[in-house]
C-alpha positions as MATLAB code, in Angstrom:
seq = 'XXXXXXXXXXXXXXXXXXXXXXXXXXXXXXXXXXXXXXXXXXXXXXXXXXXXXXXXXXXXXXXXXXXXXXXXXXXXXXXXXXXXXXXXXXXXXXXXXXXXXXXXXXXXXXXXXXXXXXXXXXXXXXXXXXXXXXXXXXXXXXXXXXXXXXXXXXXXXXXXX';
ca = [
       0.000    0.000    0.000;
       1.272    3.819   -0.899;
      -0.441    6.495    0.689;
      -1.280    8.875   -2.247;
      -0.368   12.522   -1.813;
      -3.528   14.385   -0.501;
      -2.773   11.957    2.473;
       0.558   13.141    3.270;
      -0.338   16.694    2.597;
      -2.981   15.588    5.118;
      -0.247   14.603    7.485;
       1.631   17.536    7.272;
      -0.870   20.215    7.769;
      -2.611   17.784   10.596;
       1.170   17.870   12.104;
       1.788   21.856   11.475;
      -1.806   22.470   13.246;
      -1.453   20.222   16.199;
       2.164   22.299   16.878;
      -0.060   25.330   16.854;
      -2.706   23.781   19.532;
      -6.376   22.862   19.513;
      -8.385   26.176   18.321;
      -5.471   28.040   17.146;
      -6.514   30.098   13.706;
      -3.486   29.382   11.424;
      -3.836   31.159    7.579;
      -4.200   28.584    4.942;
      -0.913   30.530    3.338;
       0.852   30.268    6.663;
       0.411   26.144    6.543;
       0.805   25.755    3.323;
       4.192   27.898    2.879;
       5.488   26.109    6.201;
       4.636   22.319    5.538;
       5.637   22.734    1.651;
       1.941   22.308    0.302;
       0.791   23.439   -2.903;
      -2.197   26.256   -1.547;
      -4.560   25.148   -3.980;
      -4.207   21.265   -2.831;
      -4.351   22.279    0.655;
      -7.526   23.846    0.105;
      -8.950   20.598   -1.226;
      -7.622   18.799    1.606;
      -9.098   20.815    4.558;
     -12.731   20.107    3.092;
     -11.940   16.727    3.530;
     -10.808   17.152    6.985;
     -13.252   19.471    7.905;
     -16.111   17.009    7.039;
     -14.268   14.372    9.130;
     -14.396   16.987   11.984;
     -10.799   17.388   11.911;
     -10.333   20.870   11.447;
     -12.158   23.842   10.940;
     -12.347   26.333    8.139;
     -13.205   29.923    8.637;
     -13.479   32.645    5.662;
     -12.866   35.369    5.143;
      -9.690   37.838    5.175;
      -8.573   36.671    8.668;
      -9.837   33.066    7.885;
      -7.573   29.734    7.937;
      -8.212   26.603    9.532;
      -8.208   25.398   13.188;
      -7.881   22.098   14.602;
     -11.112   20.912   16.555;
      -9.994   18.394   18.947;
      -6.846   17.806   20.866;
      -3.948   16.695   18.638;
      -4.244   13.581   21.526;
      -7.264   12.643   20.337;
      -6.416   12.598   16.489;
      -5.055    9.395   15.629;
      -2.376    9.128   12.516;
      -5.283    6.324   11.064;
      -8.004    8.388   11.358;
      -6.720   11.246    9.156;
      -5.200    8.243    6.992;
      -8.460    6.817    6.152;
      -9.788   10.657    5.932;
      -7.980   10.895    2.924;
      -8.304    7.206    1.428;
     -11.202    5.788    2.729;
     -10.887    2.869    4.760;
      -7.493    0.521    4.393;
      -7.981   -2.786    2.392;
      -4.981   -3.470    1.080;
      -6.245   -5.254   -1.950;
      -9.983   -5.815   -3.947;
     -10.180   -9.142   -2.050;
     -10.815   -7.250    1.207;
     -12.166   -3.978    0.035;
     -15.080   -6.048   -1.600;
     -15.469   -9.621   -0.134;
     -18.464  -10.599   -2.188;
     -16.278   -9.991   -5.549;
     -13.957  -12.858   -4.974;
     -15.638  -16.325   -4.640;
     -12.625  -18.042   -3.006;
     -11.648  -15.177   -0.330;
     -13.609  -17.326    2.521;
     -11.140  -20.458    2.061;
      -8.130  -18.547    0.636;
      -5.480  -18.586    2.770;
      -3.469  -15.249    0.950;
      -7.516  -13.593    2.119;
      -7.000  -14.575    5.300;
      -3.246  -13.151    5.123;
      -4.722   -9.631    3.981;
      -7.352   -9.565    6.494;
      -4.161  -10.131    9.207;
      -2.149   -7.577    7.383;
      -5.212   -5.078    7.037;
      -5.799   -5.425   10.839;
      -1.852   -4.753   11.892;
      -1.564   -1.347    9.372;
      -4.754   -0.295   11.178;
      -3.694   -1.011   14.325;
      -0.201    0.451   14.231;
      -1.653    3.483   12.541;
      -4.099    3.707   15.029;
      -2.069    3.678   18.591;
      -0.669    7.293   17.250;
      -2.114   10.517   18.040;
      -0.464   13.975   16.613;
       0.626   14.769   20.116;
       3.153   11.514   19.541;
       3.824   12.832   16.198;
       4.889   16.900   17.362;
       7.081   15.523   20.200;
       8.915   12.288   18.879;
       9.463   13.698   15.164;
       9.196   16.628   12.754;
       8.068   16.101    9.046;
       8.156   19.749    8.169;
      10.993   22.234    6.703;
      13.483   23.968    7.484;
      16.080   21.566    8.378;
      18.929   20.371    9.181;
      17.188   19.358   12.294;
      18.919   17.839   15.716;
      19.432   13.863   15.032;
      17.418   12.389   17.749;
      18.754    9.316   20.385;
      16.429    6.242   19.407;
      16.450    5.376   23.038;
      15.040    8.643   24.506;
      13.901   10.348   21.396;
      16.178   13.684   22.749;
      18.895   15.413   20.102;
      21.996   13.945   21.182;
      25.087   15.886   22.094;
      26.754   15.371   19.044;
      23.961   16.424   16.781;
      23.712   19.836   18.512;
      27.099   20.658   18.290;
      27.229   20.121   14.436;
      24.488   22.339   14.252;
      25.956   25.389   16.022;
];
């Protein structure tokens, strides 16, 4: 499975609004300039996410977009499947009734367990995880982090000054 790229546009503008907080206005230039998203896509992709409850779009000259729950509450899946409907992995899964062996297949029953595990790995993060442990967005270089405590190790900080 490849994400297409309305869903990582998705991701980054879910990531750059969670930084900013739950009800923080943030211009739809401002987001797009800083998570390196075409304006006219993004514009696409927050009636998407609006409709999922996501975010929220106000007009106007001092308009933008908002986040409407706690980045906490916002798992990584649920903007995933925002974007691309619900993960199936292949036809055999998406539509059951299509494929007249997928109850006694063995590869169905290996998509089904596959499906499941994407789902549930996706679903266990929330943008907070996703602000703190990582950032997707320009500028960088950024610190290199320590896989064991997810801080910016000493030697990464020094090359950077």
């Amino acid at each position: 499975m490849r994400l297409t790229r309305a869903a990582e546009y998705a991701i980054r503008c879910m990531i750059y609004l969670s930084k900013q907080g739950q009800g923080v206005l943030t211009s739809r230039q401002e987001i797009a300039r800083q998570a390196d998203i075409p304006a006219h896509f993004l514009a696409k992709i927050a009636q998407d996410l609006a409709k999922a409850g996501l975010i929220e779009i106000r007009q106007g000259a001092r308009g933008g977009f908002l986040l409407s729950k706690q980045p906490a509450a916002i798992s990584l899946l649920e903007v995933v499947e925002t974007m691309i409907g619900e993960i199936s992995l292949n036809d055999c899964i998406a539509r059951p009734a299509g494929c007249k062996a997928s109850y006694h297949c063995t590869v169905h029953r290996v998509w089904l367990d596959a499906r499941d595990q994407l789902r549930l790995t996706l679903g266990r993060v929330s943008f907070d995880q996703l602000i703190v442990a990582t950032d997707c967005l320009p500028p960088y270089p950024q610190p290199l982090l320590d896989p064991e405590g997810l801080e910016p190790t000493l030697s990464s900080m020094t090359d950077l000054q």
